[in-house]
C-alpha positions as CSV (number, residue, x, y, z in Angstrom):
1,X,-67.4,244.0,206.6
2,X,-65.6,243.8,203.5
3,X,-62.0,244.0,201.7
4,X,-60.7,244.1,198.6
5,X,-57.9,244.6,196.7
6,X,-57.0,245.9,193.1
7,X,-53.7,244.4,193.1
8,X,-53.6,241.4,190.4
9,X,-50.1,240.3,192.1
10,X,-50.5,239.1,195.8
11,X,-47.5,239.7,197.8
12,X,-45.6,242.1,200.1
13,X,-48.1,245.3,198.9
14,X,-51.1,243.6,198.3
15,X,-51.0,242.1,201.5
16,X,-50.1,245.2,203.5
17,X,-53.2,246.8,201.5
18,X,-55.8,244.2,202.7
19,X,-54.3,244.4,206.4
20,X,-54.6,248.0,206.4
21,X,-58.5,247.8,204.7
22,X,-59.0,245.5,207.5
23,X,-58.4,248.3,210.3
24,X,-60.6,250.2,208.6
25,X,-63.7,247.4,209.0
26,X,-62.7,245.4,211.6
27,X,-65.5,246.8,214.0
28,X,-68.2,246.6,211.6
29,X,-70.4,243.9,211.3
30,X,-69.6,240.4,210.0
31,X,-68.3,238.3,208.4
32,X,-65.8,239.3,206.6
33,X,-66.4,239.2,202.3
34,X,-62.6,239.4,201.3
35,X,-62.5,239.9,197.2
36,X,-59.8,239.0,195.4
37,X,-60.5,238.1,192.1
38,X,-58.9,240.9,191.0
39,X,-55.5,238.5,192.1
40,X,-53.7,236.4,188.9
41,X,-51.0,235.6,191.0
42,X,-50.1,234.8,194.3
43,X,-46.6,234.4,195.6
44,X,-45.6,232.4,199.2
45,X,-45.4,235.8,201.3
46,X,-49.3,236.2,200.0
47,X,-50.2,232.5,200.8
48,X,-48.5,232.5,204.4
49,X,-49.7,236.1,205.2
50,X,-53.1,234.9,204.1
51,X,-53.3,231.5,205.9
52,X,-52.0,233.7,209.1
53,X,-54.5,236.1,208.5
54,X,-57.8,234.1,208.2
55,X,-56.8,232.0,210.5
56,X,-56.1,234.5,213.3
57,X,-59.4,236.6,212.3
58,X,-61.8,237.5,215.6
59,X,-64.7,235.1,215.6
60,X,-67.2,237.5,214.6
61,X,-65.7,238.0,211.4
62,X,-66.0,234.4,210.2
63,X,-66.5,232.0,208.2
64,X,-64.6,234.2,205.5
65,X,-66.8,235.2,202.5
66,X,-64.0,234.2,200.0
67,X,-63.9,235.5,196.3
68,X,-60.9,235.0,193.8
69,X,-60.4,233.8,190.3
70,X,-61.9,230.0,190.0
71,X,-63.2,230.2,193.3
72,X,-66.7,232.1,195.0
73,X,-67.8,231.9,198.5
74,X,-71.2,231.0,197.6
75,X,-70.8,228.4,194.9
76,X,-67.4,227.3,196.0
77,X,-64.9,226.0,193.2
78,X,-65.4,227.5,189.5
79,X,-64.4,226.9,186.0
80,X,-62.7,229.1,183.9
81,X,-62.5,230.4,180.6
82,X,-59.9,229.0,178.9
83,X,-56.6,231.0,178.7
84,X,-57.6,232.8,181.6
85,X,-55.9,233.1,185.3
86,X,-57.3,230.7,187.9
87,X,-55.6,231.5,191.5
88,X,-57.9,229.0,193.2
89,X,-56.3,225.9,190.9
90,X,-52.7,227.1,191.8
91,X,-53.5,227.6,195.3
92,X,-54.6,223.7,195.5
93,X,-51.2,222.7,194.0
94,X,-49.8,224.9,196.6
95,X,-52.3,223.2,199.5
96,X,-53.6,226.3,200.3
97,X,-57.0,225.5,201.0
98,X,-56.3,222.8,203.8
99,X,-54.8,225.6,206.0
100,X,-57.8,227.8,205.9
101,X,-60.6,225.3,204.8
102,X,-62.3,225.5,208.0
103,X,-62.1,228.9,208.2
104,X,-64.1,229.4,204.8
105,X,-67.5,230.0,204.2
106,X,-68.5,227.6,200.9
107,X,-70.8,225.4,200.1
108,X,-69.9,221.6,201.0
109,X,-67.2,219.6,199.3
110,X,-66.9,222.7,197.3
111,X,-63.3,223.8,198.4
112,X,-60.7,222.7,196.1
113,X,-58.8,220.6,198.9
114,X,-55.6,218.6,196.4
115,X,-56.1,215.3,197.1
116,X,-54.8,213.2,200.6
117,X,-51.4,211.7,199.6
118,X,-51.0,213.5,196.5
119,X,-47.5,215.7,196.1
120,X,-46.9,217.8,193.4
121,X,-43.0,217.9,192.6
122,X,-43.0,221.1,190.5
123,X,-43.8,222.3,194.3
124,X,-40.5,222.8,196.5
125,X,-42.7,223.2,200.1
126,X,-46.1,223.6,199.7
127,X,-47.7,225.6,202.6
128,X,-47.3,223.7,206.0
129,X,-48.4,224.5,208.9
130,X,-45.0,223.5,211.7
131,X,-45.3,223.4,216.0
132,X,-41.9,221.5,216.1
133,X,-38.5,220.6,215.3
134,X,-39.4,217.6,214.1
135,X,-41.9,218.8,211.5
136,X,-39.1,221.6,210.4
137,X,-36.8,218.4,209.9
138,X,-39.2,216.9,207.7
139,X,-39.2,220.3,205.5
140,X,-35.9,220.4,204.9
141,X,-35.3,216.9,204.1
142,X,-38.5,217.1,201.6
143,X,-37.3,220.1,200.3
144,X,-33.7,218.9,200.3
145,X,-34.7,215.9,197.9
146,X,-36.8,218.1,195.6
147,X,-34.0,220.7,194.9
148,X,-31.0,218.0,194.3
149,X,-33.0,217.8,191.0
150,X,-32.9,221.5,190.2
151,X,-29.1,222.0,189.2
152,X,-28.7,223.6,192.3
153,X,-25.2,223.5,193.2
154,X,-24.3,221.6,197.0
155,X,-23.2,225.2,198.1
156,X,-26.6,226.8,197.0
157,X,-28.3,224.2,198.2
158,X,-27.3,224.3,202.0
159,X,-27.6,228.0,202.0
160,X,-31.6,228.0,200.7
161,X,-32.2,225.4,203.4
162,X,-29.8,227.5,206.3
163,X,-32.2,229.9,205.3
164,X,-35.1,227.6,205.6
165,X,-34.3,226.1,208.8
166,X,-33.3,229.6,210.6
167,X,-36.2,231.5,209.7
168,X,-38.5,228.2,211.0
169,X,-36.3,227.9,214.4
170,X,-36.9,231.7,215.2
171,X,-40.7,230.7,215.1
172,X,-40.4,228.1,217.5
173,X,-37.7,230.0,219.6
174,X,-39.3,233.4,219.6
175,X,-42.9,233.4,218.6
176,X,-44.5,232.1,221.3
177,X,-47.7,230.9,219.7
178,X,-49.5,227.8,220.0
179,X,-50.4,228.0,216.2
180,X,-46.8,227.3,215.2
181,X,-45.8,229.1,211.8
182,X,-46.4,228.6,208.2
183,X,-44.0,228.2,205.6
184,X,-44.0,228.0,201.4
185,X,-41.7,228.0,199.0
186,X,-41.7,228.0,195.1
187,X,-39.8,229.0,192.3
188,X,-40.8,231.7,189.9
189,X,-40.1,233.6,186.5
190,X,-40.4,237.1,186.4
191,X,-42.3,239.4,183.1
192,X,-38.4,239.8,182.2
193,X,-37.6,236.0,182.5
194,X,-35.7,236.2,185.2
195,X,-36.0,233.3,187.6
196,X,-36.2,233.1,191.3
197,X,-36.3,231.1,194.1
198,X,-39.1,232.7,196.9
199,X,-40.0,231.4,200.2
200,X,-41.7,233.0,203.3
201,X,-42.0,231.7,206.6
202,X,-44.3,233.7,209.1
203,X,-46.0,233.5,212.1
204,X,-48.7,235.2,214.6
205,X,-47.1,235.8,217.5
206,X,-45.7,238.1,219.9
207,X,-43.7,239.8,217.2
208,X,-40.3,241.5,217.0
209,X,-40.1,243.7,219.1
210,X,-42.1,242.1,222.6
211,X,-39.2,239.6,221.8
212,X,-36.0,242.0,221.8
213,X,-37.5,243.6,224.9
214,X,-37.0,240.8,226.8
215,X,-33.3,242.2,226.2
216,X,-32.5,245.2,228.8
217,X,-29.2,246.0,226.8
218,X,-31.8,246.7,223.7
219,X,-34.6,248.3,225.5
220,X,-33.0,252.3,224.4
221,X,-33.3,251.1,220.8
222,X,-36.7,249.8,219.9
223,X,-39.1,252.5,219.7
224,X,-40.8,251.8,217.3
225,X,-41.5,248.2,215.3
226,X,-39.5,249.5,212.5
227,X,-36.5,250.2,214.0
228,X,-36.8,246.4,216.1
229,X,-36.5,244.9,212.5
230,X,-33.3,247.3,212.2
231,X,-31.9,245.9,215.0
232,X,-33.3,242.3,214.9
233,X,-31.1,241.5,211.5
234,X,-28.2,243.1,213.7
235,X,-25.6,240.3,214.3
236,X,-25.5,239.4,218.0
237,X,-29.2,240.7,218.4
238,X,-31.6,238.7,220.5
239,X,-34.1,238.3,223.3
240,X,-31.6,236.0,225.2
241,X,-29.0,238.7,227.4
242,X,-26.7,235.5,226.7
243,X,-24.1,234.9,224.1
244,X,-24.6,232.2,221.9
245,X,-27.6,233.8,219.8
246,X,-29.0,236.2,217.5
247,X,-26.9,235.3,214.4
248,X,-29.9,234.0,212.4
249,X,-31.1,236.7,210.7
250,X,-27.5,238.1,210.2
251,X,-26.7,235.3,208.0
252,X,-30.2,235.5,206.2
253,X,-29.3,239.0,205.2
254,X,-25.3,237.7,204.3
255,X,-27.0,235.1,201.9
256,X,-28.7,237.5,200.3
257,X,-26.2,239.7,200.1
258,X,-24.6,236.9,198.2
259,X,-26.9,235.9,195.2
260,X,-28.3,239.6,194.9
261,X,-31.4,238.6,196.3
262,X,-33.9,240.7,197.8
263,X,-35.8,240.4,201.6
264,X,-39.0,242.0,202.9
265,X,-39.9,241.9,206.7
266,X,-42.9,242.6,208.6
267,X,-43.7,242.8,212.2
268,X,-46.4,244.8,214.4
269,X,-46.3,247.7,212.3
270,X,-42.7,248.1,210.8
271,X,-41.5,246.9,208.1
272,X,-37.6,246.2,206.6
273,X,-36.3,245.8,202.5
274,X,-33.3,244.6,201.7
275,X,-32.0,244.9,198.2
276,X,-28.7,242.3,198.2
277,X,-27.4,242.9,194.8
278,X,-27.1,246.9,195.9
279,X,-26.6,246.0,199.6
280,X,-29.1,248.3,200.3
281,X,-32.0,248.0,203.6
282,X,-35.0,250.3,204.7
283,X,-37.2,250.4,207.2
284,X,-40.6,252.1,207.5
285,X,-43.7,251.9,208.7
286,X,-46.4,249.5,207.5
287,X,-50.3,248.2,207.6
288,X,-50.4,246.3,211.1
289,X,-49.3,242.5,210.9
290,X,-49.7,240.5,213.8
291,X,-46.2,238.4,214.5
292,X,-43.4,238.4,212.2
293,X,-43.3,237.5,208.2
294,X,-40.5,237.1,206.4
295,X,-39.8,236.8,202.9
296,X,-36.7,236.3,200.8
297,X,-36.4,236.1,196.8
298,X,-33.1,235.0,195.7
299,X,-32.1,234.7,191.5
300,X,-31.3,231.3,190.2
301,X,-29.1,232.1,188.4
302,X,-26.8,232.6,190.9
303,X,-27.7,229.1,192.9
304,X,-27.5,227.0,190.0
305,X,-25.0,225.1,187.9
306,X,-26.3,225.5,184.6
307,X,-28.4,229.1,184.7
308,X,-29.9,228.3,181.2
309,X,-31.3,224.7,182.7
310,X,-35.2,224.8,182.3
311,X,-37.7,224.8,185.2
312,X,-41.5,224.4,185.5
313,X,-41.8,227.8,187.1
314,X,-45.3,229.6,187.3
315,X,-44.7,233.6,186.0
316,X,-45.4,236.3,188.3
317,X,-44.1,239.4,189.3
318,X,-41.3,239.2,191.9
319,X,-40.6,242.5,194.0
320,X,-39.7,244.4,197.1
């Protein structure tokens, strides 16, 4: 079996391309090659689908035949050309690999692993694996420390980690997996220069809609996963019949609505884009995704004191 994609910008499309290839080969014989080195950049929604996707793969179709720019299944990490795109090296800064290491097929000691101990502060939350409340308390107070040193102002700052924290509670509230979720955040620079701030939380678990079912007063309006994600970012909208919840993803949207940012959802086969600065959503029907992904991109510009401050920011395309 084999995937790959043409896509040189690893997000929301790219990833809903490979997930649809892999209904296509999923019965054939493994393992899986997955070829990517077509990819120069990959943003958190890419990493987190990715690490959830690899992960989660039947047993048959493992260990993954990996191929992407500074990295090849069967000599494991490469050098390259100067000047040139190297995913693999970005995705160690990122820690990447040490979600899906054991999951690869590569020679050994030849995954780029970043080093035990070592944290890279031009990273706001590398990918991390959570199963608590405790480890979602760590995030944000890592996360907390790296962006009081961004010019964020205090406002901007509690509303990226409100966002944080209630798109990493729905996971442990909703998802009902043992494999917890998997969160990443960075900041980018458009081809335009725009700046952003992207994170993506997902997970691979019962997904949106099994959860709202559990509600009988929403059972008439989820009939299909796309209209769930309509109704899940509903205020008051949630598997508890009780008051008290279902608020969450309201207030994601409001946020967004706020800085004119932009957020892309994905669950079962449905999908939901929101464009904040024209207050604008969609939903439509997508490449099957087990669980729920989420992804939100919102302008610095907006979140900061001083929008002409610098930033160590790697350039990519940010969409959807």
């Amino acid at each position: 079996m084999r995937i790959s994609t043409e896509h040189s910008s690893y997000s929301t499309e790219a990833h809903d391309d490979v997930l649809a290839q892999w209904q296509q080969v999923r019965h054939e014989e493994g393992p899986l090659e997955l070829d990517l080195m077509n990819v120069g950049f990959m943003d958190p929604f890419g990493m987190v689908g990715l690490v959830l996707f690899i992960n989660h793969l039947p047993e048959e179709a493992r260990p993954v035949r990996l191929r992407m720019s500074g990295f090849d299944w069967q000599s494991g990490e490469q050098s390259t050309p100067s000047g040139a795109s190297n995913a693999a090296s970005y995705l160690t800064r990122m820690n990447f690999w040490d979600a899906v290491f054991e999951r690869i097929d590569a020679p050994p000691g030849k995954i780029p692993l970043r080093p035990k101990g070592l944290v890279d502060k031009n990273v706001l939350l590398d990918v991390t694996n959570f199963r608590t409340h405790d480890s979602i308390s760590i995030m944000l107070h890592q996360t907390g420390e790296i962006l009081q040193n961004l010019g964020y102002t205090v406002t901007a700052r509690g509303h990226v980690l409100e966002v944080l924290s209630e798109l990493c509670s729905n996971v442990l509230l909703h998802a009902n997996t043992l494999f917890g979720g998997v969160a990443a955040m960075q900041t980018y620079r458009n081809r335009a220069g725009t700046r952003y701030v992207v994170m993506s939380i997902g997970d691979a678990g019962i997904g949106v809609r099994k959860s709202l079912a559990n509600n009988a007063s929403l059972s008439g309006r989820l009939e299909s996963d796309a209209q769930a994600l309509g109704v899940a970012v509903q205020a008051g909208a949630s598997r508890f019949g009780t008051g008290g919840h279902g608020g969450g993803l309201t207030r994601v949207m409001e946020i967004a609505r706020r800085y004119a940012g932009r957020v892309a959802f994905r669950s079962g086969e449905g999908a939901l884009a929101f464009n904040g600065e024209k207050d604008e959503r969609r939903t439509f029907d997508a490449a099957f995704s087990k669980g729920t992904q989420l992804r939100i991109a919102l302008p610095e510009a907006g979140l900061r004191a001083n929008p002409q401050g610098d930033l160590l920011a790697p350039e990519g395309e940010v969409g959807e």
